[in-house]
C-alpha positions in Angstrom: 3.4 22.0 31.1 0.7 22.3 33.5 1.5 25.8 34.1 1.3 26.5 29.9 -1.9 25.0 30.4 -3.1 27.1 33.4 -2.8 29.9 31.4 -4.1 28.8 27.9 -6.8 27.7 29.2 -8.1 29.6 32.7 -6.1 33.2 31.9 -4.0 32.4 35.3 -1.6 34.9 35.7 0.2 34.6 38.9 1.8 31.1 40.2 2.8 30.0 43.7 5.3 27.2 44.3 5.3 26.5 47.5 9.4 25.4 49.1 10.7 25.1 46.3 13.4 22.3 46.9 10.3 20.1 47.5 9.3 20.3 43.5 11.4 17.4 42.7 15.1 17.3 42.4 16.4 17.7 38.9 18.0 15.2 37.5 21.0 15.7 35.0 24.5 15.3 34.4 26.0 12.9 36.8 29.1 15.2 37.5 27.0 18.2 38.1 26.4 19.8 41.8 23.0 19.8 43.2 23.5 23.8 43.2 24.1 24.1 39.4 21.2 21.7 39.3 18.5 23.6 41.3 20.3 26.8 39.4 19.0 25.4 36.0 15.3 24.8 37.3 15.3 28.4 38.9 16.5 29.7 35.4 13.8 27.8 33.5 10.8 28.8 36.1 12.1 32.7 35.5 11.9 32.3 31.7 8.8 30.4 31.8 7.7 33.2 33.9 8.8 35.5 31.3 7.9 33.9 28.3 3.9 33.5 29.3 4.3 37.2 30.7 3.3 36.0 34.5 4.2 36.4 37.9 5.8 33.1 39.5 6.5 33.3 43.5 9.1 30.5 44.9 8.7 29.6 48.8 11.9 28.9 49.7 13.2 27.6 52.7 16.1 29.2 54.9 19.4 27.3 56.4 19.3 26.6 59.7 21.4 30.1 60.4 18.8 31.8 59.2 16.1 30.5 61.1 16.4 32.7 64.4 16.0 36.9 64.1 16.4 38.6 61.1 16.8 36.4 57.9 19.5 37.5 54.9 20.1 35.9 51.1 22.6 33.8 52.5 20.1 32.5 54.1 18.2 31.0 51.5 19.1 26.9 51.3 20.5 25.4 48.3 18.9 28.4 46.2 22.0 30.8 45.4 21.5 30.7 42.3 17.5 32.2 43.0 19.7 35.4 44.0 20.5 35.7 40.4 17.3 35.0 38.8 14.9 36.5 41.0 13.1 40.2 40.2 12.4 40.1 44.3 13.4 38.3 47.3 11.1 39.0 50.2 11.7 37.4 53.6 9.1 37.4 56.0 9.6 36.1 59.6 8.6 36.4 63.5 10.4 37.7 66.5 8.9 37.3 69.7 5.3 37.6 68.3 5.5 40.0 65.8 6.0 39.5 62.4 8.2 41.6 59.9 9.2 41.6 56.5 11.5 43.1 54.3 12.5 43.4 50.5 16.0 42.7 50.4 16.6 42.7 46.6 14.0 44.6 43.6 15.2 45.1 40.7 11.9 47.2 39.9 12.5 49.3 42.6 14.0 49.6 45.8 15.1 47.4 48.6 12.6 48.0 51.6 14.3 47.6 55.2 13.1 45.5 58.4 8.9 46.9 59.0 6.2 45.5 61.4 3.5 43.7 59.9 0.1 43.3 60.6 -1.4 39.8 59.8 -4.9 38.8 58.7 -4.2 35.2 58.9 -7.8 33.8 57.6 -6.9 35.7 54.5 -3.2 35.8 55.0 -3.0 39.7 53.9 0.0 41.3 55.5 -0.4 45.4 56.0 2.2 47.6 57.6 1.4 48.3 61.4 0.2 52.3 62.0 3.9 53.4 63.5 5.5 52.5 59.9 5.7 55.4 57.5 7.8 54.2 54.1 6.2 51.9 52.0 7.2 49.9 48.5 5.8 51.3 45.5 4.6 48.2 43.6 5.3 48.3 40.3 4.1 45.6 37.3 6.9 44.4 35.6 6.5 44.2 31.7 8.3 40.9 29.9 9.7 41.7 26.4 7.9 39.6 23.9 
């Protein structure tokens, strides 16, 4: 509702939840799995998302496998069901003082491997260090009415 109101009312067009599991467990049917539960709140953020034609970015936090070197979508805790519903999934991490990133799933383009990043931290723009060469085209993705 706040969201809906957001965007009637200021024109907002991009969200940013940050960690995700930290909105508020969902409740519902007493037999059901946390998964399928989280899985029914991701499905309802990506057709709010859809249905108010804006960009909505989950922070998600990774298992504890996946929190030394390179991260993976198994990685992502108690979200598998964000593998399905998400247009992107972006990981971003450090190693030894450098920080990388990665697009390991687009469905408006494609997948970008492992590059060096550059960080602006007051402003928290990442760029891609000089040495890298390929890029990801961005690309706005249009919701049907």
């Amino acid at each position: 509702a706040q969201i809906r109101e957001m965007v009637r009312m200021y024109g907002v067009q991009s969200v940013v939840i940050d960690y995700f599991t930290l909105i508020g467990k969902p409740t519902g049917n007493k037999s059901a799995s946390d998964a399928s539960l989280w899985g029914a709140l991701s499905t309802a953020i990506k057709r709010l998302a859809q249905s108010l034609n804006i960009c909505i970015v989950l922070i998600c936090q990774l298992n504890r496998e996946g929190a030394e070197g390179e991260p993976f979508k198994h990685n992502l805790r108690e979200t598998g069901q964000l593998e399905q519903d998400a247009n992107a999934i972006i990981f971003f991490w450090k190693e030894s003082e450098k920080v990388f990133g990665k697009v390991s799933d687009n469905r408006s383009g494609a997948a970008v491997p492992k590059k060096e990043l550059q960080v602006h931290y007051p402003t928290c723009r990442f760029k891609m260090t000089e040495n890298e060469t390929g890029y990801a085209p961005s690309r706005r993705v249009e919701y049907p009415s």
